[in-house]
VOMAR-44095 format. One line per field, with one value per residue (C-alpha): residue number from 1; chain; x, y, z; residue in three letters. Coordinates in pm, 1 decimal, decimal comma, m for minus. Each point is the difference from the previous one (the first is absolute). Example, Ala and Ser with C-alpha at 12.3 -4.5 7.8 and 13.67 -1.06 7.14 Angstrom:
<atoms>
resi 1	2
chain A	A
east 1230,0	137,0
north m450,0	344,0
up 780,0	m66,0
resn ALA	SER
</atoms>
This chain:
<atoms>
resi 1	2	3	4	5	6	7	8	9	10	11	12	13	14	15	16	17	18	19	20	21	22	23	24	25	26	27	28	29	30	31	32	33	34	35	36	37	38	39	40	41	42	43	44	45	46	47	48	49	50	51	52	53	54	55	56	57	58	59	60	61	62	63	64	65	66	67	68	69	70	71	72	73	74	75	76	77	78	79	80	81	82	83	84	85	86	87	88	89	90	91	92	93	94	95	96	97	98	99	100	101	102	103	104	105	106	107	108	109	110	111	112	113	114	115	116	117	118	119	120	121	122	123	124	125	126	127	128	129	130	131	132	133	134	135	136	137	138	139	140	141	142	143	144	145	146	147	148	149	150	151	152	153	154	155	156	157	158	159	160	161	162	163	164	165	166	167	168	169	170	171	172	173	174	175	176	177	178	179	180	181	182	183	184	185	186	187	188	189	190	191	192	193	194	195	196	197	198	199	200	201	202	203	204	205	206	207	208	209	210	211	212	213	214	215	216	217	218	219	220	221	222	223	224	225	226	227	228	229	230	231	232	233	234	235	236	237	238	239	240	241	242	243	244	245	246	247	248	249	250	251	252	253	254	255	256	257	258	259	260	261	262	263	264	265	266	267	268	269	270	271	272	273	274	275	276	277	278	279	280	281	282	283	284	285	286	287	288	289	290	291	292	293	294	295	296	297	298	299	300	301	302	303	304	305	306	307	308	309	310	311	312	313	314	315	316	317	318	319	320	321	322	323	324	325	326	327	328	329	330	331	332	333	334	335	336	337	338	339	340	341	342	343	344	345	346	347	348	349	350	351	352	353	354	355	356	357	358	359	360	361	362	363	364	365	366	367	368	369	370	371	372	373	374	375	376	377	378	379	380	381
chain A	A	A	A	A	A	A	A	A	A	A	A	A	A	A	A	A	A	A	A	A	A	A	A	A	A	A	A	A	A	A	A	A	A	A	A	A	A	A	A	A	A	A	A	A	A	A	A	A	A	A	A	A	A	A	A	A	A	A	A	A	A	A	A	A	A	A	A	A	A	A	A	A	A	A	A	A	A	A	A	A	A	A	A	A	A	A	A	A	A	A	A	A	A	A	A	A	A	A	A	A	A	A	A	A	A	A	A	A	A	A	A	A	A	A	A	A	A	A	A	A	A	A	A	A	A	A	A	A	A	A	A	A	A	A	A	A	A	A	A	A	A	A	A	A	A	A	A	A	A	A	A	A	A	A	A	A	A	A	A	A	A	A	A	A	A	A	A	A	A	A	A	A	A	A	A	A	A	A	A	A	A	A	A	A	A	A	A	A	A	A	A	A	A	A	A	A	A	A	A	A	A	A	A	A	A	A	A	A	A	A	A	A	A	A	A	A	A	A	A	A	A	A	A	A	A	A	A	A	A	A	A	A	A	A	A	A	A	A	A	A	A	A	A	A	A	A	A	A	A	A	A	A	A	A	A	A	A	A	A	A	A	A	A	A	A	A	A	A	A	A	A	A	A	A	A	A	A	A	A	A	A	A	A	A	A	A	A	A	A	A	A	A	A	A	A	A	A	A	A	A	A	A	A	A	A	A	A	A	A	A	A	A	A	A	A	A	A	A	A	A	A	A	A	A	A	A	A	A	A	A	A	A	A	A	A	A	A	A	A	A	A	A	A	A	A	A	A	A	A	A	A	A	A	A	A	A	A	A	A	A	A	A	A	A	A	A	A	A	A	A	A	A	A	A	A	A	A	A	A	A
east 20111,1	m49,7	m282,5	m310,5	123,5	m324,4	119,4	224,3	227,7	182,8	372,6	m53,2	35,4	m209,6	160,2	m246,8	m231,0	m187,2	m239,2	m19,6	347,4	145,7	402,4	188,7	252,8	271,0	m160,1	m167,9	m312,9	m350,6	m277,1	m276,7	m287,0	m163,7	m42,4	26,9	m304,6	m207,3	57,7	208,6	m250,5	175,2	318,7	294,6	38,5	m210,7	90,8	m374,6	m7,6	286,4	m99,0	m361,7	126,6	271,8	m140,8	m271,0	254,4	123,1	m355,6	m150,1	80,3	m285,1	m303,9	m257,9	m352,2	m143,1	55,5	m116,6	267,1	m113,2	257,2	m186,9	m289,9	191,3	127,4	m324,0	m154,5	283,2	m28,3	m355,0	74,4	293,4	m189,2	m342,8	m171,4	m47,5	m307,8	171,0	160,7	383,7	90,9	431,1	198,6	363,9	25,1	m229,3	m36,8	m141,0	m266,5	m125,1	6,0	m239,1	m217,4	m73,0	m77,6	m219,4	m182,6	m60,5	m147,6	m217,8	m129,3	m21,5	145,6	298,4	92,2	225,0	40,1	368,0	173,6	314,2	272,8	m86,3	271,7	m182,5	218,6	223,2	m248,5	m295,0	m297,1	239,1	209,2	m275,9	m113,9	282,9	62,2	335,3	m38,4	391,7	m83,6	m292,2	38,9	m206,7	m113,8	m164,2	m161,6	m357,4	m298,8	m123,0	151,5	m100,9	247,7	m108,4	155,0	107,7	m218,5	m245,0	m371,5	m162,1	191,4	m126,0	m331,2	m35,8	211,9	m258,3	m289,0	68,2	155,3	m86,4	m200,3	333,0	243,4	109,0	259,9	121,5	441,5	145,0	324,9	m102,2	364,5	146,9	368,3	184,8	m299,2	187,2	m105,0	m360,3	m287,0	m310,1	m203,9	m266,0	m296,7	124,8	12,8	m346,1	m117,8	140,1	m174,2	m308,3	m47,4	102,7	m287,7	m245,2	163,3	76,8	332,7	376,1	172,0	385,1	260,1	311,6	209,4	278,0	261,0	m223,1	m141,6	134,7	12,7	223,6	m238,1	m110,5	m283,8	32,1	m174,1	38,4	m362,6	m84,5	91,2	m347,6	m209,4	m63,4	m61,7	145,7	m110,9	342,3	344,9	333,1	272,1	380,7	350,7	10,4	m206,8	267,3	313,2	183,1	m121,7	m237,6	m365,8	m296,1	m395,5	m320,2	m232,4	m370,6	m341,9	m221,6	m265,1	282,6	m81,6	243,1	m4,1	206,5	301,5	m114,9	397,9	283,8	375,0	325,2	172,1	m261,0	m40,7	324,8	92,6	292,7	m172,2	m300,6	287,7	192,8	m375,7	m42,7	299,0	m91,8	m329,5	146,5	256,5	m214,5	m269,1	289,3	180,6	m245,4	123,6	m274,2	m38,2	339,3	m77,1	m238,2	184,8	310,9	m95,9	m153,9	242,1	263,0	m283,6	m6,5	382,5	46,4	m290,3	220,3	326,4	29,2	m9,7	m222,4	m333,9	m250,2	62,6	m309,8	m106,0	m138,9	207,6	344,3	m118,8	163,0	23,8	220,7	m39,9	342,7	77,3	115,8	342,5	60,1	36,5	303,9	m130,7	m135,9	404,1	160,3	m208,3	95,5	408,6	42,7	m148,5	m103,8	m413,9	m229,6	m318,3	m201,0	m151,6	m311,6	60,7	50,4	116,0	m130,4	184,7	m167,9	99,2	m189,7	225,8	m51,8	m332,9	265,7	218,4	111,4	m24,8	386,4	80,3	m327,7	262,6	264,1	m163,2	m133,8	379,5	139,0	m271,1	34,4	377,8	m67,8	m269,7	277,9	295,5	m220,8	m92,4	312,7	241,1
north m5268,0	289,6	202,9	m50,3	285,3	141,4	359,4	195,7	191,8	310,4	m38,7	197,0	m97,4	216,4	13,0	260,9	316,6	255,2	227,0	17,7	m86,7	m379,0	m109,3	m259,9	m225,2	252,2	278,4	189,8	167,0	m27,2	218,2	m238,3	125,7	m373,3	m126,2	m371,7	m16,5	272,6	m173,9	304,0	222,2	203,3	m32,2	m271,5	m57,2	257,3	63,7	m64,9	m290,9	m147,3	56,6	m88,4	m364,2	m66,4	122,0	m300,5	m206,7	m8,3	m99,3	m291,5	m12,1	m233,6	m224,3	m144,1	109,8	m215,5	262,1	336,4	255,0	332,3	147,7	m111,0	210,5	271,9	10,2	m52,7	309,6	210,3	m115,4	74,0	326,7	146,6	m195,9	132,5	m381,7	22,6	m247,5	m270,4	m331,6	m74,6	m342,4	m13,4	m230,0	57,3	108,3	148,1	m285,3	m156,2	261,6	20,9	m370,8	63,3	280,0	m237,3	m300,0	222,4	125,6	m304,0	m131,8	308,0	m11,2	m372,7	41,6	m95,2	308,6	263,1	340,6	96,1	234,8	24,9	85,0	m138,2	m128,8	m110,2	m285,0	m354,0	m257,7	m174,4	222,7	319,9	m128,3	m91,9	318,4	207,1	82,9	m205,2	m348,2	m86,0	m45,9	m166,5	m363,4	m243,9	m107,6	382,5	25,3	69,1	107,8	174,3	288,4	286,1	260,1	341,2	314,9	249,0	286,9	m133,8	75,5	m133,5	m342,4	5,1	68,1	m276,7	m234,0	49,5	19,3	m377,9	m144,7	181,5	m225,8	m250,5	266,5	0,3	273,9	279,0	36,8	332,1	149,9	366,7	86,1	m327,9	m11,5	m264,7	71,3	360,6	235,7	3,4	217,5	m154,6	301,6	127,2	m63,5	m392,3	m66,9	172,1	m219,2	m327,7	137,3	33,9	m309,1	m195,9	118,9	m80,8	m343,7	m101,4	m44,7	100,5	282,3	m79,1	319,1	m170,1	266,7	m209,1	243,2	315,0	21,8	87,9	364,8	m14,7	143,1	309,4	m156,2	m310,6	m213,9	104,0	m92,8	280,0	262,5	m79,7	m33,1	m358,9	m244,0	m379,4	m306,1	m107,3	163,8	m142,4	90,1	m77,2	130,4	325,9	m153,7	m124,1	244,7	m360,4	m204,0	m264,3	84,9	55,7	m52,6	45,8	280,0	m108,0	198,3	m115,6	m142,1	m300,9	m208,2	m252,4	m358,2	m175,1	m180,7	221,1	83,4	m44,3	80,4	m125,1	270,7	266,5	238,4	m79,0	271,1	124,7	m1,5	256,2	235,1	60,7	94,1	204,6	173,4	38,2	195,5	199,3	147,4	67,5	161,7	156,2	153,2	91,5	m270,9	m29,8	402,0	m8,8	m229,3	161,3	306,6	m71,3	m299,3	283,5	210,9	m265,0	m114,5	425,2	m23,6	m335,8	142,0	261,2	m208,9	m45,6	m380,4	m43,9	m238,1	24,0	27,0	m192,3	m26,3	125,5	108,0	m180,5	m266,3	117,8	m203,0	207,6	m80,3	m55,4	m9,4	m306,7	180,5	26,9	m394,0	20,6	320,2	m166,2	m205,4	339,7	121,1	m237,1	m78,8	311,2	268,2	m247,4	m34,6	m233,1	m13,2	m308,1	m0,2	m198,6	m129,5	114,7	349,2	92,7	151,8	m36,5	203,4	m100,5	142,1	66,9	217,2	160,1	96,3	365,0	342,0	m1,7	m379,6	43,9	309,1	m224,1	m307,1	285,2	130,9	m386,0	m66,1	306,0	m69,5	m399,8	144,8	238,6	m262,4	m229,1	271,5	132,7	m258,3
up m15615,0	m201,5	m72,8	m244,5	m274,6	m72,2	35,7	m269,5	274,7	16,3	72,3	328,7	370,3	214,5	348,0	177,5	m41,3	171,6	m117,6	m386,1	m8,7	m2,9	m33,1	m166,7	160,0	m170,7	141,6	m286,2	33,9	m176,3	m11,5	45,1	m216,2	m20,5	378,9	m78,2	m221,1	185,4	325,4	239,2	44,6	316,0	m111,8	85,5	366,3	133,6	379,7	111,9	m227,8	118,2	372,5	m13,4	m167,9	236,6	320,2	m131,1	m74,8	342,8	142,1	m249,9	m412,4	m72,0	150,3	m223,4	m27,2	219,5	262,0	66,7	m124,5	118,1	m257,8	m291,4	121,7	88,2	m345,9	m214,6	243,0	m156,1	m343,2	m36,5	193,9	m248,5	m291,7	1,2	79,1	374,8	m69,9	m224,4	154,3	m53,6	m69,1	12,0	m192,1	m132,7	m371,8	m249,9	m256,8	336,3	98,3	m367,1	9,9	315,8	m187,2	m248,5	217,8	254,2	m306,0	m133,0	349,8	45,6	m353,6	m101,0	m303,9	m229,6	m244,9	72,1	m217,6	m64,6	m227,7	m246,1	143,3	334,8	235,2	305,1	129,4	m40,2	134,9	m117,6	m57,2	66,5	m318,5	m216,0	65,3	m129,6	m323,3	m104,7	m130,1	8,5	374,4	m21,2	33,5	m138,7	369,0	38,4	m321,4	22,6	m219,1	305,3	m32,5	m313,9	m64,1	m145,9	m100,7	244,6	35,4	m237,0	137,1	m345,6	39,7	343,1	5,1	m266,8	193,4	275,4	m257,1	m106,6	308,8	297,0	205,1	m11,0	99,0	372,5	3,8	m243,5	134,1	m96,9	66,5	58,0	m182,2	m179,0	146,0	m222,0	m271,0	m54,1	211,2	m113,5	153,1	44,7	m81,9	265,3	m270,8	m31,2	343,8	55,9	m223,9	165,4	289,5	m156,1	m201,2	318,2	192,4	m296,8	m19,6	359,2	m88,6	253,9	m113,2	117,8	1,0	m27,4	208,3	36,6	m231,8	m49,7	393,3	291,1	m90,0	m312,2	m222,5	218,8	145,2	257,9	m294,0	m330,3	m43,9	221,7	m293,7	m155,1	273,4	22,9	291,8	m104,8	187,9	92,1	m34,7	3,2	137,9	37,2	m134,6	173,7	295,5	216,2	m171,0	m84,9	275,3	m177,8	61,8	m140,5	1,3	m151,7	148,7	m27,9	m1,8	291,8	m234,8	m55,9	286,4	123,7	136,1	186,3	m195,8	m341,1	m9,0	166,3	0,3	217,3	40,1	m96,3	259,7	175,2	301,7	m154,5	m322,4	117,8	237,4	m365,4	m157,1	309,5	m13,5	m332,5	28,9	280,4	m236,2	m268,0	204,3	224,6	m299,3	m245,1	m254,6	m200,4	m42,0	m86,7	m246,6	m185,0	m37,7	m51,9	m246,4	m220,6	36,2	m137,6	m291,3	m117,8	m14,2	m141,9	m240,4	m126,7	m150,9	m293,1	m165,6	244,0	m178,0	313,5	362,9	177,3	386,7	310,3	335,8	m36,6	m241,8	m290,3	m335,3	m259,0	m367,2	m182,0	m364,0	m153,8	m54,9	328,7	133,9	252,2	174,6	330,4	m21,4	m14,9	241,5	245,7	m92,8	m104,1	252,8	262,5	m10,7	46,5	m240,5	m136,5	m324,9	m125,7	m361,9	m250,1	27,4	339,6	291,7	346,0	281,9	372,7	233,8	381,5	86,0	223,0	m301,0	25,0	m211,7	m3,5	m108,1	m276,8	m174,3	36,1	m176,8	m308,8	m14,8	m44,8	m248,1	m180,1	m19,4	m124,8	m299,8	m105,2	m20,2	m206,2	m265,5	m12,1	53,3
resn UNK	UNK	UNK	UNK	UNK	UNK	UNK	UNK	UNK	UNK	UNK	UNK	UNK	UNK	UNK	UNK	UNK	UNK	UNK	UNK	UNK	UNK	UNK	UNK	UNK	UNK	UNK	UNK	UNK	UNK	UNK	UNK	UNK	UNK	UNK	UNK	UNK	UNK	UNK	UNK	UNK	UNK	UNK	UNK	UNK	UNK	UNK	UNK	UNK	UNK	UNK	UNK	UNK	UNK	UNK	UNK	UNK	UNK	UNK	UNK	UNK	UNK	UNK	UNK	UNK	UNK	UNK	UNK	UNK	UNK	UNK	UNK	UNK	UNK	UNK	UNK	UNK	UNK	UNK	UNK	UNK	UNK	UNK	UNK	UNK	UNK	UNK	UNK	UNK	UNK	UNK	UNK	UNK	UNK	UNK	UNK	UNK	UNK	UNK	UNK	UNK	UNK	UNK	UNK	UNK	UNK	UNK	UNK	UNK	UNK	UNK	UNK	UNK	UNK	UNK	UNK	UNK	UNK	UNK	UNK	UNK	UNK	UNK	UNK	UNK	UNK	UNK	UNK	UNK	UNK	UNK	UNK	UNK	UNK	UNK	UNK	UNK	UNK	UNK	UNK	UNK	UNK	UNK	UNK	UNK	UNK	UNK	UNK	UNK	UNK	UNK	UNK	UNK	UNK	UNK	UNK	UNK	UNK	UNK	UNK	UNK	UNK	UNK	UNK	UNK	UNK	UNK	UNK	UNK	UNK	UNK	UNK	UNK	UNK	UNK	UNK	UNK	UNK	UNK	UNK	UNK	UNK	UNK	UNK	UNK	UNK	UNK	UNK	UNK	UNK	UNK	UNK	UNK	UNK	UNK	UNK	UNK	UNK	UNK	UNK	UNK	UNK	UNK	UNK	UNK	UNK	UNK	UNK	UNK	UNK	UNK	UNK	UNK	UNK	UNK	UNK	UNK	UNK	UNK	UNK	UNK	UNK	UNK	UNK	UNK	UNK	UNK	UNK	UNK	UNK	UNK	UNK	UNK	UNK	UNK	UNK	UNK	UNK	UNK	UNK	UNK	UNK	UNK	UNK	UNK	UNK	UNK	UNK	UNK	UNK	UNK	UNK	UNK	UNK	UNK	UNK	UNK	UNK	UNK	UNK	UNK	UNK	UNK	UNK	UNK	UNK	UNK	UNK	UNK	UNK	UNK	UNK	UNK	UNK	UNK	UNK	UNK	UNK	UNK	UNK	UNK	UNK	UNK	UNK	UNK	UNK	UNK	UNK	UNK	UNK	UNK	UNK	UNK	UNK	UNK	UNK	UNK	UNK	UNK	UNK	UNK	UNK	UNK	UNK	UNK	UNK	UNK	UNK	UNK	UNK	UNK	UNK	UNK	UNK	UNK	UNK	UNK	UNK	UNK	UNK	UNK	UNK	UNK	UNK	UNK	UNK	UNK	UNK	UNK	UNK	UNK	UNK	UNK	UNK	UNK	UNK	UNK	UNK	UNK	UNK	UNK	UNK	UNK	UNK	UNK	UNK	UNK	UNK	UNK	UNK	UNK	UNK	UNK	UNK	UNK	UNK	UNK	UNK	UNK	UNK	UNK	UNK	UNK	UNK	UNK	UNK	UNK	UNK	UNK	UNK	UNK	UNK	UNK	UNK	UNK	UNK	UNK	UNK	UNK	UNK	UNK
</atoms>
């Protein structure tokens, strides 16, 4: 059998990693300045990680939820602890196209209504509503097309307020990446969001924060909602959640009521699932992770700011989406074959960097110093 080759691959075997480090089968070493699409968020193989999952391991790896699993609790007291929601509900399922999936089903239920409010540039998912939802038609298939769904223009209040003028009795949530991840690195300004907020309320309509790549603490703040001061309905959540162990879940305000059989997940929830998120919050809170990212994510933006042939540099924290000139195509290649980093890149001329939260002063001057040396060889080659 061989596998379904929906990925273009790099011609690179990793073998191991630690920190924000990683190693091919030949031994070389990369600077990891992407984390797997956002997703390490305390670094590869943390020691509390690792021990937290295997000392769970060795007592049960999963049950259904048809038990009591005093984990899960334990782990939805911490998240709304370190998170600022100590009075929303967690719901757990395993990836994020599957809690905005939820988001949108819950708001649907709570609001009796069919149209959802999304934005271009939006990635918010692979399946059904997530997908029809996102902002790329090439993988939309014909079985998730929808009229349901009205896109508008990122950061536009005027489209929005009109959207809601003309349709807002129909419209049962507003979804909003709080920074658009494989839109570009976008900012969803603080005025934009306040108005979500506000035209929501008016219109007794969800407002849904997809955290799954800008939460956690990557932008600064746990959400990067919280920047302007806003309270969503639901939140969700996943990537940096579980550090690379598949998790993730919606967090709900308390005026969402449940019922009994509303959702439901298999492996949602699982006990070694919720020890990796715990070992997760632990580190952040333990280590200052999300301070860290706030200052030294500006700190890298002021120097990044300061290179030439630079177009824009874009983000909050260490979401960091560097404009590139057309000239400069095979930059984030060189990068990687030639001085040994990891980026990502949103199309077209994008570079992304989401490493660790835990990434440090030290390996931040070495990433400038290997970028610095890439621009140079391309305009002077």
């Amino acid at each position: 059998m061989q596998l379904f080759d929906v990925y273009p691959l790099q011609d690179i075997h990793i073998d191991h990693a630690k920190g924000a480090w990683v190693w091919d089968t030949a031994g070389r070493k990369y600077l990891d300045m992407y984390g797997g699409h956002a997703v390490i968020s305390i670094g590869h193989t943390h020691p509390h990680y690792v021990r937290r999952l295997t000392a769970q391991l060795r007592k049960i790896g999963f049950y259904s939820n048809s038990v009591k699993m005093s984990i899960q609790q334990e782990l939805a007291e911490k998240l709304g602890q370190v998170s600022g929601k100590p009075d929303f509900q967690l719901f757990l399922c395993n990836s994020g196209a599957e809690a905005n999936e939820n988001a949108l089903k819950l708001a649907s239920f709570a609001t009796n209504r069919r149209k959802v409010v999304a934005f271009r540039g939006a990635f918010h998912g692979r399946t059904s509503l997530a997908v029809a939802a996102t902002d790329n038609p090439k993988i939309v298939a014909p079985v998730n097309e929808t009229d349901q769904v009205v896109f508008l223009p990122f950061n536009d209040v005027a489209a929005l307020e009109s959207c809601f003028a003309e349709q807002g009795n129909e419209i049962a949530a507003v979804i909003l990446e709080g920074i658009q991840g494989v839109g570009g690195i976008r900012v969803a300004s603080d005025g934009f969001l306040q108005k979500i907020r506000t035209l929501c309320d008016a219109h007794g309509a969800v407002f849904i924060a997809d955290s799954v790549q800008c939460g956690y603490g990557r932008s600064g703040q746990f959400f990067a909602h919280d920047h302007a001061g806003v309270q969503a309905d639901i939140y969700s959540v996943a990537k940096g959640m579980g550090n690379g162990f598949p998790v993730a879940g919606i967090l709900i305000a308390p005026h969402l009521r449940p019922w009994h059989g509303m959702l439901g997940t298999t492996f949602g929830g699982n006990p070694l699932a919720c020890a990796a998120a715990l070992a997760v919050l632990e580190v952040i809170e333990n280590e200052n992770l999300i301070e860290n990212a706030a200052s030294l994510g500006q700190w890298l933006m002021d120097e990044l700011r300061s290179l030439p042939r630079i177009e824009e540099v874009r983000g909050r924290g260490l979401m960091i989406g560097i404009d590139l000139p057309e000239t400069l195509p095979g930059l984030r290649r060189d990068l990687l074959f030639q001085e040994g980093v990891f980026t990502g890149e949103a199309k077209p001329n994008v570079l992304r960097l989401l490493p660790s939260l835990a990434l440090k002063r030290r390996e931040a001057e070495l990433f400038l110093k290997k970028f610095k040396r890439v621009l140079h060889a391309t305009h002077n080659p």
